[in-house]
N, C-alpha and C positions, 0 to 999 in steps of 0.2 A: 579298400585299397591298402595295400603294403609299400612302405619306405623300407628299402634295404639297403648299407652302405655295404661292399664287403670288397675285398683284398683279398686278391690269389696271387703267388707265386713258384715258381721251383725252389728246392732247398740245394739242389747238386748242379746249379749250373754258373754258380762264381757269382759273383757282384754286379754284372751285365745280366738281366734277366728281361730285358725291355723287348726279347723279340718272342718271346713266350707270354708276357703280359698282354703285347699287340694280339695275340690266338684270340683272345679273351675279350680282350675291347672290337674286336670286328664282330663275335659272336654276340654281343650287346648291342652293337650297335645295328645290326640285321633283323634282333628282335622284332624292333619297331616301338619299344615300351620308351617311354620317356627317361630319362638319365645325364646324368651330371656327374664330367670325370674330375677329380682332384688330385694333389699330388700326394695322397696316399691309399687312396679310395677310390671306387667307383659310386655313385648314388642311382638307382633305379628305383621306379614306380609302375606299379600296374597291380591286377589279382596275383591274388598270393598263389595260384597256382604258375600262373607265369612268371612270377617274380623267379620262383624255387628252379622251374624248368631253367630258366637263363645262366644262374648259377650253379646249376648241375652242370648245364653245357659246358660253361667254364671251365670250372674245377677238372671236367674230364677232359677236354682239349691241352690246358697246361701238365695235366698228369701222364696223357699218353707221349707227352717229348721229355717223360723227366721220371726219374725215379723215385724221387720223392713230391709230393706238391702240395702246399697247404692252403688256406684259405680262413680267412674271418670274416663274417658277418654279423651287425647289426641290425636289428627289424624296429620297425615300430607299426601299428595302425590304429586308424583313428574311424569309427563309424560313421559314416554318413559325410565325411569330408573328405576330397582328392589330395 
């Protein structure tokens, strides 16, 4: 199992970016993987291949309304523990 916090936003759309972060949290939330929003992160769990797919998803949904788009992530995993 992978723990990933990570942070997308646009870099060109002003200091209001909350309806381009909303792309991204519907896309997370439609997954079906577990997650936990916070006020500067997103936290998902699941396989590390569906971890990565979700945040591709992201990163590409916030990118196609924006010229620039960035993103952080965090990872961690632990074997044999959820």
């Amino acid at each position: 199992m992978l723990l990933a916090e990570f942070s997308i936003w646009p870099m060109d759309k002003g200091v209001s970016v909350g309806a381009y972060v909303a792309r991204a949290v519907e896309i997370v939330d439609r997954s079906g993987l577990s997650y936990q929003l916070g006020p500067l992160g997103t936290c998902i769990e699941g396989e590390y291949d569906a971890v990565m797919a979700v945040i591709r998803a992201c990163h590409e949904a916030v990118a196609a309304g924006s010229g620039r788009g960035m993103c952080t992530a965090k990872m961690g995993s632990r074997r044999g523990h959820p």
